[in-house]
C-alpha positions in Angstrom: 27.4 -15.3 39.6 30.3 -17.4 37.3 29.6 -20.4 39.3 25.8 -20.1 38.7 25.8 -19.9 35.3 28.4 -22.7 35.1 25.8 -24.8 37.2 22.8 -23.6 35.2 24.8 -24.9 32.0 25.8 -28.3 33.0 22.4 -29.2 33.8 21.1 -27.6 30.6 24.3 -29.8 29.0 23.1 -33.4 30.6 19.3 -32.7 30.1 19.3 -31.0 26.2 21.5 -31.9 23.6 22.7 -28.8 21.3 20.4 -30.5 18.3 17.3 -30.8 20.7 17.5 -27.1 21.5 18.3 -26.5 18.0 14.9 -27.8 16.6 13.5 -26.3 19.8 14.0 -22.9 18.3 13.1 -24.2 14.6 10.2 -25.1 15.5 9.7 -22.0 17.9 10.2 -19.6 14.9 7.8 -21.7 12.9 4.9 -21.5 15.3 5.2 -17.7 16.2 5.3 -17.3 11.9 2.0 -19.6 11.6 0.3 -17.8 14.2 1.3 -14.3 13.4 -0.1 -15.6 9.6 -3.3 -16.5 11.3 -3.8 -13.3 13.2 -3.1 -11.0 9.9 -5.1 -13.1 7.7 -8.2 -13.0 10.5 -7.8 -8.9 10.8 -7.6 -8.4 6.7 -10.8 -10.5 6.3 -13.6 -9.4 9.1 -11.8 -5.2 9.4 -14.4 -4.7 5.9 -17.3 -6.9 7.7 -16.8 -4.7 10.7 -16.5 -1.4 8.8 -19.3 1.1 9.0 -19.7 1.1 5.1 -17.1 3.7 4.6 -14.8 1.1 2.8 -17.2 -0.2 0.2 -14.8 0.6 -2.4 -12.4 -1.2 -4.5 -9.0 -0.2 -5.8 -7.8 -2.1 -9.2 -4.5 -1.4 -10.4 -2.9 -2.9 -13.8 0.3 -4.7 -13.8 3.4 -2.5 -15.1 5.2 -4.2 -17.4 8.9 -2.6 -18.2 9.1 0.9 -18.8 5.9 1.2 -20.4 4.2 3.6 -18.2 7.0 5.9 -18.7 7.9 5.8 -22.4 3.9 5.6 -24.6 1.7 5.3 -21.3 0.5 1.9 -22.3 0.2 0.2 -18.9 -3.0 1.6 -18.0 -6.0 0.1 -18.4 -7.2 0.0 -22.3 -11.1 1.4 -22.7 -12.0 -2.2 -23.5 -10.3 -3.3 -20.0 -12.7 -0.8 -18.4 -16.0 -1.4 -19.8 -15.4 -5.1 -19.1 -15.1 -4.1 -15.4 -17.9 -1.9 -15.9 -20.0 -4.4 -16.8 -19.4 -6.7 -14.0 -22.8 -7.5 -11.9 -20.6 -6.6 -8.4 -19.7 -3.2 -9.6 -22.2 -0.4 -8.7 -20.4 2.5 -9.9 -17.1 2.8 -12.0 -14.5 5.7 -12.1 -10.6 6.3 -13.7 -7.6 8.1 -12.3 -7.3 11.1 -14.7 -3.6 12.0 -15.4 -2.9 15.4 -15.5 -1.8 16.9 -18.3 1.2 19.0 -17.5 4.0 18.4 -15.6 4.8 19.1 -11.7 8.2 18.7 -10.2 9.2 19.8 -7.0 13.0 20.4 -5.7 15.3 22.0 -3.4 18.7 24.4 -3.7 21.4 23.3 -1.1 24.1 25.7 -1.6 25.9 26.4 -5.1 25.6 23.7 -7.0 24.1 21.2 -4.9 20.3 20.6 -5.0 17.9 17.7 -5.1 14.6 17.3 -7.6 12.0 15.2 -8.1 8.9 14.5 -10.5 5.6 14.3 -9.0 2.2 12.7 -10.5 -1.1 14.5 -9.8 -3.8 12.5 -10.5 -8.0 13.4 -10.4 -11.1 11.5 -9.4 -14.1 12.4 -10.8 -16.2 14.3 -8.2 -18.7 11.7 -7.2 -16.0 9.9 -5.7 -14.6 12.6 -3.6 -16.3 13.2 0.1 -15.9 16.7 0.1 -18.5 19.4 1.6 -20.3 21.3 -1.1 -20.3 24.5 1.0 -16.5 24.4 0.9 -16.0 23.6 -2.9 -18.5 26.5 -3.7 -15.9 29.1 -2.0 -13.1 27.8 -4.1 -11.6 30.7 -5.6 -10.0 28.6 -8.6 -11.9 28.0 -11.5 -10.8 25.0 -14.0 -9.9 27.2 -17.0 -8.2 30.2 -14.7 -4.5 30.6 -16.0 -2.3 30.1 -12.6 
């Protein structure tokens, strides 16, 4: 097996110099990333052609700049922001992400003195955007102004 792999690289050796196979990679890796750009960008544009019309939505999200969001809030969308989207002649219908207004955090107690916690963001549609059966909202046993 030694003296077939020597054979194998002498004749690789006499017909390929090391630069030739060198840009034969290069140029390898190039192709397969061209290609593999092709095929993504053909599946992101016809997959909402070829939907059923259960994607005809659109998602906008602002920019965060710094620690804004965290510190006054103001890296949401200002009311002036919305009503200019609102206005637009492709938008049919136009709702927000309501914050809630309490806090939610969620954690875990490993042993005495060790534990792990974390923040978490609850945010609300309002109901016209949420597919839900009616049936099963009307047997909801919470109401909004119940007290947990």
């Amino acid at each position: 097996m030694t003296t077939d792999r020597r054979i194998l690289g002498q004749l690789l050796r006499r017909n390929i110099s090391i630069g030739q196979l060198a840009a034969f990679a290069a140029s390898s890796l190039i192709g397969l990333v061209i290609i593999s750009t092709a095929v993504r960008f053909y599946t992101d544009i016809t997959a909402p052609a070829a939907s059923d019309g259960a994607t005809d939505f659109l998602v906008i999200s602002h920019g965060v700049k710094g620690l804004g969001s965290l510190t006054d809030g103001t890296d949401g969308f200002s009311a002036d922001e919305i009503d200019r989207l609102r206005r637009q002649p492709w938008v049919k219908r136009l709702g927000t992400f309501t914050t809630a207004g309490f806090s939610v955090s969620a954690g875990i107690d490993i042993g005495p003195g060790n534990g792990i916690s974390t923040a978490l963001f609850l945010e609300s549609l309002p109901d016209e955007f949420v597919d839900a059966d009616p049936s099963a909202l009307a047997n909801w046993p919470h109401s909004p102004h119940q007290a947990s």
